[in-house]
ROTIVO-777385 format. One record per residue (C-alpha): y, z, x; residue in one letter. Coordinates in steps of 0.25 Angstrom, whole numbers. Each point is the difference from the previous one (the first is absolute). Layout:
<atoms>
      v      w      u  r
      Y      Z      X  A
...
</atoms>
This chain:
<atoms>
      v      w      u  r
   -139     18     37  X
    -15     -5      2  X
     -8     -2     12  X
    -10    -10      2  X
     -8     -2     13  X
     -8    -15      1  X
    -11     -4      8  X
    -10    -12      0  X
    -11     -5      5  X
     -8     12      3  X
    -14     -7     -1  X
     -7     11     -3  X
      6     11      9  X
      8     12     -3  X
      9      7     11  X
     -1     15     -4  X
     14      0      7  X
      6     -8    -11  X
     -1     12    -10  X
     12      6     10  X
      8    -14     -2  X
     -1      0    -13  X
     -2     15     -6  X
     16     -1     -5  X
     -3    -13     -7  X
      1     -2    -15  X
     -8    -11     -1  X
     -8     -9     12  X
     -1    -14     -1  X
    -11     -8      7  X
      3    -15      0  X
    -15     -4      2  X
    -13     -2      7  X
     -2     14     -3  X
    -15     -3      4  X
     -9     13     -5  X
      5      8    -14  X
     -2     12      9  X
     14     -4      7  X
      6      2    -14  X
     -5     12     -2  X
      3      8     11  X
     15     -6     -1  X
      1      5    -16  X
     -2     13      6  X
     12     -1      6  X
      8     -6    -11  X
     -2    -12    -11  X
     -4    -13      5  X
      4    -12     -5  X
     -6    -12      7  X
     -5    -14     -1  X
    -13     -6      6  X
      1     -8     12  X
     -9    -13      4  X
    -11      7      3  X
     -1     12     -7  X
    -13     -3    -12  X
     -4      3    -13  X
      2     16     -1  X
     16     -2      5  X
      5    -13     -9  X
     -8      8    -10  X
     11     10      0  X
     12     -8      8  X
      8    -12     -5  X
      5    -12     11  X
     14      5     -3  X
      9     12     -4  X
     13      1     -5  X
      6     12     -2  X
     13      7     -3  X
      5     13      8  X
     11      6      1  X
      7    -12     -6  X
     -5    -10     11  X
     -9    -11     -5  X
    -13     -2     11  X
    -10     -6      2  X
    -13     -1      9  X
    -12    -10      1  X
     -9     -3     11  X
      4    -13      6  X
     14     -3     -3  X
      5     -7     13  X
     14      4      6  X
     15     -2     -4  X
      1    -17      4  X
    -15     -2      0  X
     -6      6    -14  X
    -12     -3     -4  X
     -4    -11    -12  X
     -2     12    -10  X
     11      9      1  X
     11    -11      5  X
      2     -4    -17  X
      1     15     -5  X
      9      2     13  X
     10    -12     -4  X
      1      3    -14  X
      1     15     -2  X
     -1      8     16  X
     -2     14      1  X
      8     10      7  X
     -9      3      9  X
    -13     -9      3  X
    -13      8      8  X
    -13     -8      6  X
    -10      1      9  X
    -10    -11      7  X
      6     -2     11  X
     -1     14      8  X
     13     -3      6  X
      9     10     -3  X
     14     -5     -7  X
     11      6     -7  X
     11    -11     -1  X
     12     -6    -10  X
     -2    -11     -7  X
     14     -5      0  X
     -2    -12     -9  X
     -6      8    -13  X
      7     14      3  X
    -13      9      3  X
     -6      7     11  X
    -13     -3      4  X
    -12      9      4  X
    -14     -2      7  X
     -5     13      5  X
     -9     -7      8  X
    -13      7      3  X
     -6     13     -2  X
    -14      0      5  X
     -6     -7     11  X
     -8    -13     -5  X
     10    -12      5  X
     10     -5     11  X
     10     10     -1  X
      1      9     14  X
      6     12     -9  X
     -1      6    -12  X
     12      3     -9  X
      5      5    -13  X
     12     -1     -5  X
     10     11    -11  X
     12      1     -7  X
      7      3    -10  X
      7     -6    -13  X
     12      8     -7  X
      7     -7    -10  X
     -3    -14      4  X
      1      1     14  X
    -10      0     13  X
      2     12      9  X
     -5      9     10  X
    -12    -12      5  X
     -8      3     11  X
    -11     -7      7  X
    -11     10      4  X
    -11     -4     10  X
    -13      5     -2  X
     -4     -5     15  X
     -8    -10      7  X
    -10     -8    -10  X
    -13      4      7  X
      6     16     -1  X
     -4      9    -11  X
</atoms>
């Protein structure tokens, strides 16, 4: 079994109350617009991070981060970019690799809109965590865990952090 907690578009700002979330976590996954390297830091004091930069994280971030990862756990194939669109309305860059070879699970941010959804079409679950800090339109903050043992999702949770302007 391995745990993986996900979050995006923290722009810079670091919940101290996401090391409780995401304490039991094996690794954390952050599908962009990290923001500061500082965010990446505290969350490797946690567990590993794997990420991808976003649309507005710069130089220091891409430096370290591709646009996309795909990676194998626990026999599940996954993976995360930034801006990847929504089961029925994918975005121009991902919508080829999606057609011709889909994941078993598929993670983006951008949006700030919290999603956890099927796609019935290409047999995969969709996840954006929506938003972890507080630059943007969302009204809440939110992560979102789960669990991967032998293939299968399991044990998700949606976790709010609170209201976008809270600390």
């Amino acid at each position: 079994m391995f745990r993986i907690g996900v979050l995006s578009d923290t722009h810079g700002f670091f919940d101290p109350r996401i090391a409780t979330y995401f304490r039991e976590c094996d690794e954390i996954w952050h599908a962009g617009d990290i923001g500061d390297y500082e965010v990446v830091i505290q969350l490797n004091r946690i567990a590993p991070v794997v990420a991808v930069y976003g649309n507005i994280d710069g130089t220091p971030i891409r430096s370290r981060y591709p646009g996309h990862q795909r990676q194998v756990r626990e026999g599940l194939d996954i993976w995360m970019t930034h801006i990847g669109g929504y089961p029925g309305n994918y975005d121009s860059r991902v919508k080829p690799d999606i057609f011709e070879k889909s994941p078993g699970l598929f993670i983006s941010g951008h949006s700030h809109i919290l999603k956890v959804m099927p796609d019935k079409n290409f047999g995969f679950l969709h996840i954006n965590p929506g938003a972890a800090g507080r630059n943007g339109l969302h009204k809440v903050r939110t992560l979102v865990r789960f669990e991967i043992d032998k293939g299968r999702i399991g044990n998700l949770d949606v976790i709010e952090l609170g209201t976008r302007s809270r600390t």
